[in-house]
C-alpha positions in Angstrom: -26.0 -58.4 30.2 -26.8 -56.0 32.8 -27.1 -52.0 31.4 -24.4 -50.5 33.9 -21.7 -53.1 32.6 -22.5 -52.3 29.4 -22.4 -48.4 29.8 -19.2 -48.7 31.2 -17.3 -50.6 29.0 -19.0 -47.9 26.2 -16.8 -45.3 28.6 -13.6 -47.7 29.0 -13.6 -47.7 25.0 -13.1 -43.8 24.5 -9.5 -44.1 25.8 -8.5 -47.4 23.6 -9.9 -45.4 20.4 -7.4 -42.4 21.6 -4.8 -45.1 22.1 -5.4 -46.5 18.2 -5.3 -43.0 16.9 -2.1 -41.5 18.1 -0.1 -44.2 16.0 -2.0 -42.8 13.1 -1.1 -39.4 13.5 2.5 -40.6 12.7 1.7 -41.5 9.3 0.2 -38.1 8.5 2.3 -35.9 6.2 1.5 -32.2 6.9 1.7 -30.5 3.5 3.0 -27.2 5.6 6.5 -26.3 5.1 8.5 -26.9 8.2 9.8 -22.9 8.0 6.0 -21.9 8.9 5.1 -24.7 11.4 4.3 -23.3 14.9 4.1 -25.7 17.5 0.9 -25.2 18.9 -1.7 -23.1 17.9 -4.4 -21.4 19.9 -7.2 -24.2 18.6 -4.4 -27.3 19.3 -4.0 -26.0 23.1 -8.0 -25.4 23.3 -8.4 -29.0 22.0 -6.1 -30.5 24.5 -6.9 -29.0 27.6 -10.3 -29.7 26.4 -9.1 -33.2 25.7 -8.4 -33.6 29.0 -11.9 -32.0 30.3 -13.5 -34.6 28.4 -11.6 -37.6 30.1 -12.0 -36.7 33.6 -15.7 -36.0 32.7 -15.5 -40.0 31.4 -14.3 -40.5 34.8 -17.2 -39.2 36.3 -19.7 -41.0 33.8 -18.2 -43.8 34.9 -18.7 -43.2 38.5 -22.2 -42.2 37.9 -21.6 -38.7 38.9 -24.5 -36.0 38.1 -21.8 -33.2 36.8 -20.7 -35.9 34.2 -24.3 -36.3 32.2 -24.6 -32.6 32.8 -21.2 -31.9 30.7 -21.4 -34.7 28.2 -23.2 -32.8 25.7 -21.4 -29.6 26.2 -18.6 -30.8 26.0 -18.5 -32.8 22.5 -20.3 -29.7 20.9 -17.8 -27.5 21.9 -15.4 -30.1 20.6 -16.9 -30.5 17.4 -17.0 -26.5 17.3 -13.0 -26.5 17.3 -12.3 -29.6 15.6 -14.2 -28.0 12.3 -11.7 -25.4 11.1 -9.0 -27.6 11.1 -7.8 -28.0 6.9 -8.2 -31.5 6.4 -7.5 -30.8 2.6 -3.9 -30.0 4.3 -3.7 -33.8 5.3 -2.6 -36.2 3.3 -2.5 -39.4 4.7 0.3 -42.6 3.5 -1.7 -44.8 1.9 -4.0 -47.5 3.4 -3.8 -45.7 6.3 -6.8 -43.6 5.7 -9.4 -46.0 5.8 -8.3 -46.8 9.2 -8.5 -43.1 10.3 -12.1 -43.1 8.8 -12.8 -46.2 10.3 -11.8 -45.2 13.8 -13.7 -41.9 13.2 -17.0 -43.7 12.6 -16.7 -45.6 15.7 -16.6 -42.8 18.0 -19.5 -41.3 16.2 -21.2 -44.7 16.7 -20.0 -45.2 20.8 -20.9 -41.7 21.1 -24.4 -42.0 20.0 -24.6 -45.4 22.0 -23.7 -43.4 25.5 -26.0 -40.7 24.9 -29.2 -43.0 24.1 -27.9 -45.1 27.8 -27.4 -41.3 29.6 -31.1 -40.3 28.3 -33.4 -43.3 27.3 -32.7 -46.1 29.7 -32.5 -46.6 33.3 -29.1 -45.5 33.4 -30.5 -41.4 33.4 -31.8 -42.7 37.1 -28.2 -43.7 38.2 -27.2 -40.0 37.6 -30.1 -38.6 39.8 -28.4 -36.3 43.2 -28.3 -38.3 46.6 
């Protein structure tokens, strides 16, 4: 199977992972009483618009744009640095359902690690290169 095909179905998964977690986030019970809840914190609107930063920089993986290698890495670090002080002792998932969650959780890590080693250590880095 030829490398680009394969890189991008590793980019076309990213959004069918965020597809099979939103269902998910149904099944979470918040242990926060509903007097307190705000609607969306400083860190939730950072994540989404950063969300949405991260997809349209799929987009340009996908397309083999230079500004999308250039961002990957940024991006997910700066992703990771907001996603860590959310209190995941404050979750408490129905159960059953968490295994799923960490299943789904593992797979990113794992398609994540699989684009990075195609963006640096194949042929694919030479795709990227500024015509």
């Amino acid at each position: 199977m030829n490398l680009e095909r394969i890189f991008k179905n590793l980019i076309l998964l990213y959004p069918v992972l965020f597809v099979l977690t939103l269902p998910l986030l149904v099944y979470i019970d918040w242990d926060i009483p509903v007097e307190s809840y705000t609607e969306t914190t400083t860190n939730g609107s950072i994540l989404i618009l950063l969300a949405v930063v991260f997809f349209i920089n799929l987009y340009f993986l996908y397309k083999f744009k230079p500004i999308g290698k250039t961002l990957f890495i940024p991006l997910l670090i700066i992703m990771l640095l907001f996603e860590i002080p959310v209190p995941y002792e404050s979750l408490v998932m129905t159960p059953g359902y968490e295994y799923i969650d960490s299943l789904i959780v593992y797979i990113e890590g794992i398609l994540t690690g699989m684009i990075i080693a195609l963006l640096y250590f194949t042929n694919i880095k030479d795709k990227f290169k500024k015509t």
